[in-house]
SEDRENDREN-640057 format. One line per 3 residues: number of its first residue (from 1); for each residue x, y, z of C-alpha. Coordinates in pm, 1 decimal. Example, Ala and Ser with C-alpha at 12.3 -4.5 7.8 and 13.67 -1.06 7.14 Angstrom:
% SEDRENDREN-640057
1) 1230.0,-450.0,780.0 | 1367.0,-106.0,714.0;
//
This chain:
% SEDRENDREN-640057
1) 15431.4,14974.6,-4880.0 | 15180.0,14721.6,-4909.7 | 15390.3,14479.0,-4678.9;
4) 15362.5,14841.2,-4398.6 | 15019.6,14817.9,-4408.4 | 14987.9,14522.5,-4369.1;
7) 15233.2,14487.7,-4048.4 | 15004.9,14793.4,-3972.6 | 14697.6,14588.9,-3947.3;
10) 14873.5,14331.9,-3717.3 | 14948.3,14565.3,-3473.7 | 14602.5,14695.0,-3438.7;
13) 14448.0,14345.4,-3456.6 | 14668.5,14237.7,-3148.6 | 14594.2,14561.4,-2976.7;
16) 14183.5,14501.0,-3010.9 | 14234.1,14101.1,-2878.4 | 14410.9,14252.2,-2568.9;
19) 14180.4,14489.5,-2492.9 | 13867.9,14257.9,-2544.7 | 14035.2,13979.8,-2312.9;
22) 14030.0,14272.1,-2068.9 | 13605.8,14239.5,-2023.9 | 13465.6,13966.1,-1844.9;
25) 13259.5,13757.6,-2130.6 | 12919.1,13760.9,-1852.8 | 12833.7,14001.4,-1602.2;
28) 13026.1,13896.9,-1262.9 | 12824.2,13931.5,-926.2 | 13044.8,14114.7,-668.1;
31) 13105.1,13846.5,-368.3 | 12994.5,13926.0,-42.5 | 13217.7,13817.0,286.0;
34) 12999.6,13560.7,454.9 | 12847.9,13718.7,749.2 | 12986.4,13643.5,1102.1;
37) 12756.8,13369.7,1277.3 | 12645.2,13520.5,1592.8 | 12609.4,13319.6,1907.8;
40) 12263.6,13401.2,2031.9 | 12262.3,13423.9,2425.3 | 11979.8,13274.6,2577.6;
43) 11769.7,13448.9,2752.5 | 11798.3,13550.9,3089.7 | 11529.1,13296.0,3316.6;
46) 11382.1,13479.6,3679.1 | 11464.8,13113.2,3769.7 | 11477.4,13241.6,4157.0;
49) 11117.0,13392.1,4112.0 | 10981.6,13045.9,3976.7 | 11173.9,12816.6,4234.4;
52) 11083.3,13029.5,4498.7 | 10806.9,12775.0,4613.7 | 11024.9,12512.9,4659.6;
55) 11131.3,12413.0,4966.4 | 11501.0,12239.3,4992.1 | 11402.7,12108.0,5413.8;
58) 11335.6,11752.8,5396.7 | 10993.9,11714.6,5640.7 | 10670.7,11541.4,5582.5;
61) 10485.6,11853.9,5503.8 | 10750.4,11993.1,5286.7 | 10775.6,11646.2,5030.4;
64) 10393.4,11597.2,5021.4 | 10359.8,11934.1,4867.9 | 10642.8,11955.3,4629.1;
67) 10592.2,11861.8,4315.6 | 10697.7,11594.2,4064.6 | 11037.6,11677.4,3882.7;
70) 10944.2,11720.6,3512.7 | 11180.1,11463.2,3369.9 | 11058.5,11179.1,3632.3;
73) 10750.2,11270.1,3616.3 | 10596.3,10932.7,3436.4 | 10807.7,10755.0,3703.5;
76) 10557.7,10430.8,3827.6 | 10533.2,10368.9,4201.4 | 10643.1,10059.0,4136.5;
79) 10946.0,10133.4,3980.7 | 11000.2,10403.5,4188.0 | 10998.5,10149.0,4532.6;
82) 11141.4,9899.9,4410.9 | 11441.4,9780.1,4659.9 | 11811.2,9890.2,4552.5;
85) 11954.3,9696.6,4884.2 | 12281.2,9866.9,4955.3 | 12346.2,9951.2,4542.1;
88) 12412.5,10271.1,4423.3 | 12150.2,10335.8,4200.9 | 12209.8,10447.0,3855.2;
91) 12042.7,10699.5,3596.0 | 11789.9,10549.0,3340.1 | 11928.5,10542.9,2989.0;
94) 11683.3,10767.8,2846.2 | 11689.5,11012.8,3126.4 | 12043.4,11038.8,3129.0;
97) 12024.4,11107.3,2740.5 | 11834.3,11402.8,2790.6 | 11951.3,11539.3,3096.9;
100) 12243.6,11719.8,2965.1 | 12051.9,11938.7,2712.5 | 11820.2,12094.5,3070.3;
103) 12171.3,12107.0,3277.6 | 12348.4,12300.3,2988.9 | 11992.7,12503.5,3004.5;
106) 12038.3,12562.0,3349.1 | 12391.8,12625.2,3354.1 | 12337.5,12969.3,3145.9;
109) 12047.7,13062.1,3291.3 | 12223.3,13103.9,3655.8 | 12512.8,13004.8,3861.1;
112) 12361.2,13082.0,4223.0 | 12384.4,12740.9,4372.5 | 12097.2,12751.8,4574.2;
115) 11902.5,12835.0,4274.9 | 12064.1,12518.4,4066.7 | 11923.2,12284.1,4396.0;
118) 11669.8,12418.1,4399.9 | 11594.0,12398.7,3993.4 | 11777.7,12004.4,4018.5;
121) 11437.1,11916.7,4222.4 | 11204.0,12051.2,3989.7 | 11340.2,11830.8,3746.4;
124) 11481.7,11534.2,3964.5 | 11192.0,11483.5,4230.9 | 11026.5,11208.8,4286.5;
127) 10655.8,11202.6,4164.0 | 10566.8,11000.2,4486.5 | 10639.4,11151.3,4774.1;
130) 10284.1,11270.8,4929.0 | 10147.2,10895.9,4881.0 | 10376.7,10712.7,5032.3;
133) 10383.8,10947.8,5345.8 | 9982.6,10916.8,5337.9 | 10007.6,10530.6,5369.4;
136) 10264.0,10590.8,5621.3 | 10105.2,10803.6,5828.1 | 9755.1,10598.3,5800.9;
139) 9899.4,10254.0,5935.6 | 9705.7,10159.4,6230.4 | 9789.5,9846.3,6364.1;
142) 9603.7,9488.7,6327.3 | 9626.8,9237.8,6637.3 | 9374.8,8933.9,6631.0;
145) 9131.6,9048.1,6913.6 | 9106.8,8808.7,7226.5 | 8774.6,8644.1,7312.5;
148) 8691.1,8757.9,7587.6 | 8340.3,8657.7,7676.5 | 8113.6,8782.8,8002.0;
151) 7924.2,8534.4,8156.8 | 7707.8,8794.6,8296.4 | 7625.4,8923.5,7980.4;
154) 7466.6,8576.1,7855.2 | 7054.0,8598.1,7887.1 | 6914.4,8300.2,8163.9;
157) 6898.1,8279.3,8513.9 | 7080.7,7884.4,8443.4 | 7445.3,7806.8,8473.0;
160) 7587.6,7532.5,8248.2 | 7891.5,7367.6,8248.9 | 8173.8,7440.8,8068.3;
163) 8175.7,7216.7,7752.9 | 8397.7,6929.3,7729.7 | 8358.6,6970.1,7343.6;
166) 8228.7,7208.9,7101.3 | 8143.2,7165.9,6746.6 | 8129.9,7507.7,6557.9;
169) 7902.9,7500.5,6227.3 | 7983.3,7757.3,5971.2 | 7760.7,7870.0,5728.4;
172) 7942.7,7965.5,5366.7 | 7662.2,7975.5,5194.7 | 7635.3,8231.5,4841.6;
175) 7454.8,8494.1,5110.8 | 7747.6,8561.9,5259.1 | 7922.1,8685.0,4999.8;
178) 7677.7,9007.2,5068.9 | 7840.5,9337.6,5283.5 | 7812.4,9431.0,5591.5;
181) 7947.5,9713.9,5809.7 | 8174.6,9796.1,5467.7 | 8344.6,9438.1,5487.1;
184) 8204.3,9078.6,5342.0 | 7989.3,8866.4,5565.6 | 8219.8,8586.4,5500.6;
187) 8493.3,8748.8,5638.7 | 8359.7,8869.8,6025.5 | 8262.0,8572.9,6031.2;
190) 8583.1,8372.0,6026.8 | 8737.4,8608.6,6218.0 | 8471.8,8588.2,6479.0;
193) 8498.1,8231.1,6484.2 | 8870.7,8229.3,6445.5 | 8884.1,8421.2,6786.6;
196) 8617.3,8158.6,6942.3 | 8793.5,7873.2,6913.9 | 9163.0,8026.1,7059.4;
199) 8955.8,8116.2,7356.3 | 8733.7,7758.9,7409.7 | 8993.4,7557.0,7244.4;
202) 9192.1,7590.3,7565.1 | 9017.9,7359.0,7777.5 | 8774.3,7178.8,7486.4;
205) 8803.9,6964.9,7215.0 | 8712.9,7184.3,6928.7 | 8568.2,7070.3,6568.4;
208) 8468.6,7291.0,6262.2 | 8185.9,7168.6,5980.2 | 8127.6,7389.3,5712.7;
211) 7839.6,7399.9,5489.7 | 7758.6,7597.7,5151.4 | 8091.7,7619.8,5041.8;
214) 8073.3,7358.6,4747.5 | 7895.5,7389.5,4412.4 | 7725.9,7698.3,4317.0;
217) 7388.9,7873.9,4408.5 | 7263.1,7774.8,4077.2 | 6967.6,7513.3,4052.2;
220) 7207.6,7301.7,3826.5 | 7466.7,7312.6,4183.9 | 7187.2,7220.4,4417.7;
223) 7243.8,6887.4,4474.3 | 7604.4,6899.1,4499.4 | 7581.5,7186.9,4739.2;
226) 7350.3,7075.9,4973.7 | 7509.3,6756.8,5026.3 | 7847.2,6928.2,5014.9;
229) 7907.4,6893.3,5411.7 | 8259.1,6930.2,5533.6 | 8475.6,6852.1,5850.1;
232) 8741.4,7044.4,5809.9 | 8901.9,7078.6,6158.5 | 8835.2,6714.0,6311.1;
235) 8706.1,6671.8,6678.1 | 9086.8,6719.7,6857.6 | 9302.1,6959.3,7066.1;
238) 9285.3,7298.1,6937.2 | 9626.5,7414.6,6687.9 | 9586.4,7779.7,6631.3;
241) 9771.3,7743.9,6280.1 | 9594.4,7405.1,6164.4 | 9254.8,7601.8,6283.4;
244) 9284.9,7920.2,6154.3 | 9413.3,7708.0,5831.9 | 9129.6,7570.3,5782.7;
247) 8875.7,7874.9,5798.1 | 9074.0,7999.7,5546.0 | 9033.6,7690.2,5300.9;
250) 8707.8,7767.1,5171.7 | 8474.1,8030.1,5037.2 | 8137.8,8085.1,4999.9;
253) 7968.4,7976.4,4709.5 | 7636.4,7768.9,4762.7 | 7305.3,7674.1,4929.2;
256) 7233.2,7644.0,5310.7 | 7200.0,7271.4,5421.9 | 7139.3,7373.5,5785.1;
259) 6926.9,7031.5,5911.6 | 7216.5,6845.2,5720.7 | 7470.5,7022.9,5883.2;
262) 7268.8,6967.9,6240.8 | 7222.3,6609.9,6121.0 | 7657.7,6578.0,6071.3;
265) 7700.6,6700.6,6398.0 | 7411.2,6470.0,6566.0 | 7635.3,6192.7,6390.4;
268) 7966.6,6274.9,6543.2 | 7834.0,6333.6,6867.3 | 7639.7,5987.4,6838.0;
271) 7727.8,5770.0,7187.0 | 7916.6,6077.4,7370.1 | 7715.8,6146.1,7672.0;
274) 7961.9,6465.3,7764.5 | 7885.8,6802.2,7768.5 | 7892.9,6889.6,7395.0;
277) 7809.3,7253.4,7263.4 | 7685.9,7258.6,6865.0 | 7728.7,7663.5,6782.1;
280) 7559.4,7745.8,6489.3 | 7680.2,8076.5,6302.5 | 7459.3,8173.3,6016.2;
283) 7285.5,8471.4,5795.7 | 6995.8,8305.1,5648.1 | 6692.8,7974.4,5673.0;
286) 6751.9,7612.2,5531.7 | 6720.9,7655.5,5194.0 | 6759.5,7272.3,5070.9;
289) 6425.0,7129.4,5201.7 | 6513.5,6993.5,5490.3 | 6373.0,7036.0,5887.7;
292) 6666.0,7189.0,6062.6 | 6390.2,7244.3,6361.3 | 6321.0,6859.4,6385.8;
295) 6704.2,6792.8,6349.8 | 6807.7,6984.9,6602.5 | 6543.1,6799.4,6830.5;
298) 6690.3,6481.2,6718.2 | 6979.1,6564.4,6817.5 | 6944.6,6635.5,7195.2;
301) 6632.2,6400.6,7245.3 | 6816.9,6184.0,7438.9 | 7099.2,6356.2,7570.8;
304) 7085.6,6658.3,7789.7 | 7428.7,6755.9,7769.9 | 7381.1,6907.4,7432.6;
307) 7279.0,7165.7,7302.5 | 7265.9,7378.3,7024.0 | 7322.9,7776.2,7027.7;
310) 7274.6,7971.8,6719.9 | 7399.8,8321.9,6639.6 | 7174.7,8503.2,6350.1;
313) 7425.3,8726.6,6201.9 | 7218.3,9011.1,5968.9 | 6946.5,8795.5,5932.3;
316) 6575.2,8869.8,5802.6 | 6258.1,8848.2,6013.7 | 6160.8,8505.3,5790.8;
319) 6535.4,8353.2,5859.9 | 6524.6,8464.3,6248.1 | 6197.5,8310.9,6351.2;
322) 6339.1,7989.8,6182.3 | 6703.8,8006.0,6375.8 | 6518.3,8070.1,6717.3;
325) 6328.3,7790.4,6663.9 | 6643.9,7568.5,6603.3 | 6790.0,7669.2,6878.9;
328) 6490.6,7645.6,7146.9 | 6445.2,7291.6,6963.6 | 6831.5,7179.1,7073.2;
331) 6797.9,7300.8,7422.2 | 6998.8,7654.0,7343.5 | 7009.2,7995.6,7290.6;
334) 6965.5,8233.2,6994.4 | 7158.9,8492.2,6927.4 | 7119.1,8804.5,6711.7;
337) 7401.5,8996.9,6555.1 | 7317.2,9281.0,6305.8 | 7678.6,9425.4,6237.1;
340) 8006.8,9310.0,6304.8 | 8055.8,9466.8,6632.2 | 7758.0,9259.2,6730.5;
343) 7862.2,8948.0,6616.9 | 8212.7,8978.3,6802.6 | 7991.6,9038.2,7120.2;
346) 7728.0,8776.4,7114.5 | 7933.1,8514.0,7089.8 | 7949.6,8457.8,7471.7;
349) 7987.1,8136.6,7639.4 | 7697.4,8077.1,7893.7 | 7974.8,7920.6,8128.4;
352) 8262.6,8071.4,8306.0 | 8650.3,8037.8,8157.0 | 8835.5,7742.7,8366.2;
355) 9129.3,7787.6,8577.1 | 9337.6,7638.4,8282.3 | 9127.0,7906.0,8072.7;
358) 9276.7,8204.8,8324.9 | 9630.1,8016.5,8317.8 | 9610.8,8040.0,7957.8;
361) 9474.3,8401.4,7874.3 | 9805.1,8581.9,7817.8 | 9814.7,8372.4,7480.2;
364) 9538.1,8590.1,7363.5 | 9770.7,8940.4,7379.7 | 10022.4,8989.7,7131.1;
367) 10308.5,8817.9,7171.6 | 10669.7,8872.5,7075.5 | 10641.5,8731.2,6694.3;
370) 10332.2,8881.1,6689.9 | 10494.2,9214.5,6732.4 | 10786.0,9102.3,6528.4;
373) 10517.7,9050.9,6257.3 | 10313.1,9419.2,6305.1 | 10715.7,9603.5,6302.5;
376) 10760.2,9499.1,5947.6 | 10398.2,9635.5,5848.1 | 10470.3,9974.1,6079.6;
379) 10802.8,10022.3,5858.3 | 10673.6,9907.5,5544.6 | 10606.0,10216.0,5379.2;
382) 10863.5,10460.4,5555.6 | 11093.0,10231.1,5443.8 | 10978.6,10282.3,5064.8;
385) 10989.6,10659.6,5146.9 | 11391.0,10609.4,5232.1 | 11426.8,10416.6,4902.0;
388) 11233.9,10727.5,4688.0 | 11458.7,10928.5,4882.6 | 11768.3,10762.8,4846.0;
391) 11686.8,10721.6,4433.8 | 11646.0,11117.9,4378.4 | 11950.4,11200.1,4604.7;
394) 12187.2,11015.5,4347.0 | 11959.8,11144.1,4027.4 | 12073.7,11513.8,4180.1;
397) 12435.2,11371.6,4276.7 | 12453.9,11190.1,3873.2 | 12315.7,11575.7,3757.3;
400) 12608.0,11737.4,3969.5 | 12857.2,11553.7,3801.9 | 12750.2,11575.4,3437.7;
403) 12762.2,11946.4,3528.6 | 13097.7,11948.6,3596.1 | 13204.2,11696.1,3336.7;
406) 13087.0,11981.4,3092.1 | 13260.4,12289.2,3291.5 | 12883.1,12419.5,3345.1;
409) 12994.8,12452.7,3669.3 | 13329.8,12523.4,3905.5 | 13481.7,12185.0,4109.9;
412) 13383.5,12360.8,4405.8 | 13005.7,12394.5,4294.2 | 13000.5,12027.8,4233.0;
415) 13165.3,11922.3,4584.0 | 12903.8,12120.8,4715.1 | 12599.4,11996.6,4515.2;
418) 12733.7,11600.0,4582.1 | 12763.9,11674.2,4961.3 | 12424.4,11800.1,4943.4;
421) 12276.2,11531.0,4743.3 | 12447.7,11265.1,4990.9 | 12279.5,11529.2,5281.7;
424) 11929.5,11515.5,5128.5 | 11995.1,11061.8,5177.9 | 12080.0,11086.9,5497.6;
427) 11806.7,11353.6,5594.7 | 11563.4,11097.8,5437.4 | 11705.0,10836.6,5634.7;
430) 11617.0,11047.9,5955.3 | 11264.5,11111.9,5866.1 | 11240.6,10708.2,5765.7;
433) 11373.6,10641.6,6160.2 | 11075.6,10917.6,6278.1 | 10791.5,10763.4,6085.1;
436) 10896.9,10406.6,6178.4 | 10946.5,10469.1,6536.5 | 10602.8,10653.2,6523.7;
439) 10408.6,10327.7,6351.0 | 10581.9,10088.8,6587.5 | 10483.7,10313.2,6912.1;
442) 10123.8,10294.0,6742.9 | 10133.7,9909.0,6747.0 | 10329.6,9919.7,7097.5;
445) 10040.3,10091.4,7254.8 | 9762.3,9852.8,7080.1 | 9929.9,9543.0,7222.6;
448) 9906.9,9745.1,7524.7 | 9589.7,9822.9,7535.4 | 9478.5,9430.6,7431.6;
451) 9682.4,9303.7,7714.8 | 9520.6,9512.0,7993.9 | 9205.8,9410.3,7832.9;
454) 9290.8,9054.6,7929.4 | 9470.8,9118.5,8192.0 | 9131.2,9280.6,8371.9;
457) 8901.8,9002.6,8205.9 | 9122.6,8730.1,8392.8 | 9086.9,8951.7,8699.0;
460) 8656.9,8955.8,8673.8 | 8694.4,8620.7,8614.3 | 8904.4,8482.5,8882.3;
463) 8639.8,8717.9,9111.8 | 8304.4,8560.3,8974.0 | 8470.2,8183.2,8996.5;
466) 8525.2,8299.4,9343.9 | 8196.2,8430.6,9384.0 | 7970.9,8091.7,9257.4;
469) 8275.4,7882.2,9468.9 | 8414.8,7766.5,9148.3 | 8755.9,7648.4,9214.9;
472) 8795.9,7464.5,8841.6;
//
């Protein structure tokens, strides 16, 4: 019995495990099936209705108004000129890093292919297009002007002879560092001059002395600068390169040594009983103590042959009643310029040109380096505009074909898009020929309009020479 009982117990021990091993020991949280991840669709762009300003024509009018593309649009003008020769030019690393993320924007937002051109220049155009076709379109060509001095515009009943040498003294004193007419004093000056000498340097020895161009205007510099007078084109035949070299191998800087400078030239002309012509070309009075009235005197005391003329370019009351004395002192004339225009016109010979002179005049008009010379400034910056051009067509051709790498777009989408892109070059290269042409017509018709200039100076000239019986 007891051994039932206990066999009993066994069986309802065994019975209780199985049904406790039944129950979880904590409470057990019901799993949920992960959720589907859905793909959000971006949202539809009115890309049309925001591209509609742009214009896909290539014209002058059309590029100055479009606007920079938004990933180029920190492009430098210097970067964005800069000559690819006959390279294909290639996307900038950090450009094409981030390109793909707007094309794959693009992609989903349309598939109308005008609209992707259309949206490929708002982020591929160049940033520079309306100033380069402003510097284009504002070349005006630069020839040196010809001398052509009137005889009859000279003030004196007297007629001189034509100088067998001339000795042109140039002041580069600190004054004319100051403006006028918008340009530096300086400058019209040497270009004045510059012009001078082509024209009397064809039948007369020429010479250039400079003065004021050493030292400083300082007190300390005074010394140094008033004694600082310079031959810098000797007494010789006249070289339009070695001439016009050495105008431009000084600057202004100092005092104004004008009796020293009238004292150099009395020197050099010391013993030559020719017909030598001292032209003076200054802005202001001697200003280093010295008697430039007395000098010039001196100079001609015993020689009637020379003389000294002096042009007063934008010179005070003070500094002109000095000058005219100079000049009535050395037998010559005074001149007075106020602006540049002036200046060009008052310096007039008081003699009429030579035969040789006449012979010689075509020189003066552009000639065919001279024009070979003004071409490459006429194409300067259409060229530029071709290479901006040519640099966004292959930024839009490189776009194309990342688009199609990716299947944002059908192989017949991206033949079209390339053929446009190499369409857009070409179309730049045609406005590049336009605006070219255009410049070098500009400069065509201002060697034009010098050379009948000359052409109908020689003619007045040949007629007064006849008129006075001059056959020289």
């Amino acid at each position: 019995m007891k051994r039932h009982s206990l066999f009993f117990l066994l069986i309802i021990s065994l019975f209780l495990t199985a049904c406790n091993n039944d129950e979880p020991d904590e409470e057990v949280v019901a799993e949920t099936p992960p959720k589907e991840e859905v793909k959000k669709e971006p949202a539809k762009q009115d890309l049309p209705g925001k591209l509609k300003d742009i214009s896909l024509e290539v014209s002058e009018e059309n590029l100055k108004e479009l606007k920079p593309g938004t990933m180029v649009d920190d492009l430098t003008y210097e970067k964005d000129i800069e000559d690819i020769g006959f390279n294909t030019p290639e996307l900038e690393p950090e450009l094409k890093n981030k390109l793909p993320d707007e094309l794959d924007q693009l992609a989903q937002g349309t598939d109308d292919l005008e609209t992707i051109k259309k949206a490929l220049i708002s982020l591929l155009a160049s940033p520079h297009y309306k100033q380069v076709i402003e510097k284009a379109d504002a070349y005006e060509p630069y020839f040196e002007e010809p001398y052509l001095p009137d005889p009859e515009k000279t003030e004196g009943p007297e007629e001189t002879k034509a100088a067998e040498k001339a000795i042109i003294l140039l002041d580069a004193s600190s004054s004319m560092l100051q403006q006028s007419g918008g340009r530096v004093k300086m400058d019209i000056a040497k270009d004045a001059v510059k012009s001078f000498a082509k024209t009397i340097g064809q039948s007369a020895e020429v010479s250039l002395v400079v003065y004021g161009h050493q030292g400083s205007d300082s007190d300390s510099d005074k010394e140094v600068s008033c004694s600082g007078i310079e031959e810098v084109f000797p007494m010789g035949k006249y070289s339009k390169e070695n001439f016009n070299g050495a105008v431009d191998s000084f600057e202004s800087k100092g005092w104004t040594p004008l009796a020293g400078t009238i004292e150099k030239a009395a020197e050099m002309t010391a013993g030559d009983e020719g017909n030598i012509t001292i032209y003076i070309v200054s802005d202001g009075a001697e200003t280093c103590d010295g008697d430039p009235v007395q000098a010039s005197k001196e100079l001609v005391v015993n020689n009637a042959n020379h003389s000294v003329n002096i042009i007063g370019f934008d010179v005070d009351s003070k500094a002109e009643d000095q000058l005219k004395a100079v000049a009535e002192a050395g037998n010559g004339k005074y001149f007075k310029a106020e602006d540049p225009e002036e200046l060009k016109n008052t310096i007039q010979y008081e003699w009429l040109p030579s035969t040789l002179d006449l012979a010689f005049a075509f020189t003066m008009a552009p000639d065919g380096w001279d024009m070979v010379e003004e071409y490459k400034v006429a194409e300067k910056y259409p060229l530029e505009l071709w290479t901006i051009g040519r640099k966004e067509a292959h930024r839009i051709i490189d776009a194309a074909a990342i688009m199609a790498e990716n299947d944002w777009i059908t192989d017949e989408q991206y033949s079209e898009l390339r053929d446009w892109g190499f369409e857009r070059s070409e179309a730049m290269k045609e406005l590049h020929y336009s605006m070219s042409k255009a410049n070098r017509e500009k400069a065509d018709a201002k060697s034009k309009e010098i050379r009948q200039r000359v052409d109908e100076w020689v003619a007045k000239m040949k007629e007064l020479k006849k008129e006075r019986g001059d056959t020289w």
